[in-house]
N, C-alpha and C positions, 0 to 999 in steps of 0.2 A: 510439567503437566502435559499430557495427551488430551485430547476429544475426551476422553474417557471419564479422565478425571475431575473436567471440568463439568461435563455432565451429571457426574453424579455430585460433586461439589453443587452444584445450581436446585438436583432435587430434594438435598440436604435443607437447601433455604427456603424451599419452599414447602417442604415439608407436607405434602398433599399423602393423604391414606390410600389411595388410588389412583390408577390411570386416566377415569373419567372425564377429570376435567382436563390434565392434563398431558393427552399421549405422549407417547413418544416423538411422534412427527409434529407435535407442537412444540416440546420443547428444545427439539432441533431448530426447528423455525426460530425461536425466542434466543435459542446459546449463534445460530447464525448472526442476526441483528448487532445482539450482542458484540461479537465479531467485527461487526465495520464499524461498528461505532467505537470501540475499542482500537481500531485501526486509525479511524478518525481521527480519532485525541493524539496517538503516535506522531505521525506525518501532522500534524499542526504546529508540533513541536522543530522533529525535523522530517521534510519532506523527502529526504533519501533513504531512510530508515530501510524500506525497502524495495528501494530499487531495484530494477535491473534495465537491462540494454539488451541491443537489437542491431546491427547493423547490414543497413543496405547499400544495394550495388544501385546503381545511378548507372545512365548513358546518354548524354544528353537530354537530358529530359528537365523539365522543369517543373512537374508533378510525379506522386506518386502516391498508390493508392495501399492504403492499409490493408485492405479486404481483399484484393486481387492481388497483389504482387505476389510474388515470389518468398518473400517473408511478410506474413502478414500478423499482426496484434489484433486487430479489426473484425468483424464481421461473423459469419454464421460459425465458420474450421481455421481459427486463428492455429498456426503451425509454431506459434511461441507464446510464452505468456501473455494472454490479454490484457489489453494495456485499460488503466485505470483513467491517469491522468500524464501527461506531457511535459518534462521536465527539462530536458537538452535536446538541443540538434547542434549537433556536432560535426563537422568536413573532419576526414583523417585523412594524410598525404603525408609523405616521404619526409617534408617539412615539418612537421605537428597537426596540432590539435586547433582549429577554428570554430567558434561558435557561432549561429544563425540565430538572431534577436526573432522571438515569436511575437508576432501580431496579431489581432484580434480581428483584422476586416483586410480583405482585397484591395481596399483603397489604399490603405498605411502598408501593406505590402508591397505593392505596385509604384508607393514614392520612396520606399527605404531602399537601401543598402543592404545586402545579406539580409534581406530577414526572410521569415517561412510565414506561412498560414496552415491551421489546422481547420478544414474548410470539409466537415462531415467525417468522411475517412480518410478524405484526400491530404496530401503536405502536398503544398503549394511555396514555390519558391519564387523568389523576384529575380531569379535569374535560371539560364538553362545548365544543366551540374552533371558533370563527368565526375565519377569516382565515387568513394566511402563515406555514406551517413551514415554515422554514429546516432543512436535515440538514447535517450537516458528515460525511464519514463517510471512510473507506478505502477504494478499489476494486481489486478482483479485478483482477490483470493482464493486460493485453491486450496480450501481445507473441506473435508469429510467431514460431517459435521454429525453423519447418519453412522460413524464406527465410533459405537457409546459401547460397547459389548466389552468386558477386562479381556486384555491379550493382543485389542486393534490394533493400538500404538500409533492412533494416529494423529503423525507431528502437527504442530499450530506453528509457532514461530519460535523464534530466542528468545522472548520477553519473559521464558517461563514464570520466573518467582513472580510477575503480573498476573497471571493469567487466572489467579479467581475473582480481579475487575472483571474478566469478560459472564461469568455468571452471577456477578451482581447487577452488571446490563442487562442479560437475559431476564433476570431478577423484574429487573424495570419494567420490561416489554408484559413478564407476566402480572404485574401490581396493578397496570394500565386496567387487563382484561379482568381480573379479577376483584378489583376495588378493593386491592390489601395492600396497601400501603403503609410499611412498614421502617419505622423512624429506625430501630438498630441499623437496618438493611443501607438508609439513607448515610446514616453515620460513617457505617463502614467505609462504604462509595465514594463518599467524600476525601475521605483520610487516603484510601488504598488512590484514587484517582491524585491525588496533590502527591503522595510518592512516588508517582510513575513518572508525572510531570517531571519534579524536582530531578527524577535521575536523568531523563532525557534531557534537562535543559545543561545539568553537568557533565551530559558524557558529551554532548555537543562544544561545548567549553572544553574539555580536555582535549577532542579531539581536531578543533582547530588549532590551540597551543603545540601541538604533537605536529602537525604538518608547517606550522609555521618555525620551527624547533626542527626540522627535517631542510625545510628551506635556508633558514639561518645558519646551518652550517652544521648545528649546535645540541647535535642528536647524535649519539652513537660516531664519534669522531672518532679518527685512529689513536 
């Protein structure tokens, strides 16, 4: 499914004789919502679903600022995908891959070992750091939510066979405002949310077997 589809999928459910009550810039608003809370359920399940990374250059330095550096996720002209939420800090060297234990206060950073703070937009480290931070983190979505027009094609994610949950959320956002609350609607919601679940908690299960099956030897051997 596109913006498109799921658009019109969501005016199908609510089935309104006109724009009145509900414009188009409303039900944009309502298929966005939809959106993160759809996203929400995803990442509950597995929190890397959709990830991506970031990596910064370090020079002795013992902070560094999301919103001003040089690669920034942060602030007003993020130069990569805006970062949601903070998943990995990672050192990369010629040796491997190190990971930095994130803390929640100045205090428990200042007595740990490798750890980092995420302290506003700042990463703060308990130590001064030459070389490659790797981020692993969540990004803020980037979908059009306003190319509802046949033809936009505008992509949402890979969950497609999911994606008429996201206007039966939308759905929700409008039952709220409208006081139609709608028990088929809840039904479906229900069923279609406990199958998204179920597949994400199996592909998660496969797909640590498959890496532990990769490690063991015991994948694709000569």
């Amino acid at each position: 499914m596109y913006v498109e589809d799921v658009y019109n999928r969501f005016k199908r459910y609510i089935d309104e004789p006109d724009q009145t009550f509900v414009s188009d810039a409303v039900a944009q608003d309502f298929l966005s919502i939809g959106y993160d809370e759809f996203r929400a359920i995803v990442e509950s399940i597995d929190p890397y679903f959709y990830a991506t990374g970031v990596e910064l250059t370090l020079s002795n330095q013992q902070g560094y600022d999301l919103a001003t550096g040089p690669d920034t996720i942060l602030g007003a002209s993020p130069n990569h995908p805006r970062m949601s939420r903070l998943l990995e800090v990672l050192s990369i060297d010629g040796n491997g891959v190190y990971p930095w234990a994130q803390v929640p206060s100045g205090r428990a950073r200042r007595r740990g070992e490798r750890t980092v703070q995420l302290a506003g937009t700042v990463l703060a480290f308990s130590e001064v750091v030459t070389g490659t931070i790797l981020l692993i983190y969540s990004p803020v979505p980037n979908v059009d939510w306003s190319k509802t027009a046949a033809g936009d094609n505008e992509f949402i994610d890979d969950l497609t066979q999911f994606h008429d949950i996201i206007a039966l959320l939308a759905y929700e956002q409008y039952a709220v405002q409208d006081g139609a609350q709608n028990q088929g609607i809840d039904k479906l919601l229900a069923r279609r949310r406990a199958a998204l679940e179920d597949y994400l908690q199996k592909r998660a299960v496969e797909s640590t077997q498959f890496v532990r099956r990769i490690e063991d030897g015991t994948e694709g051997g000569a």
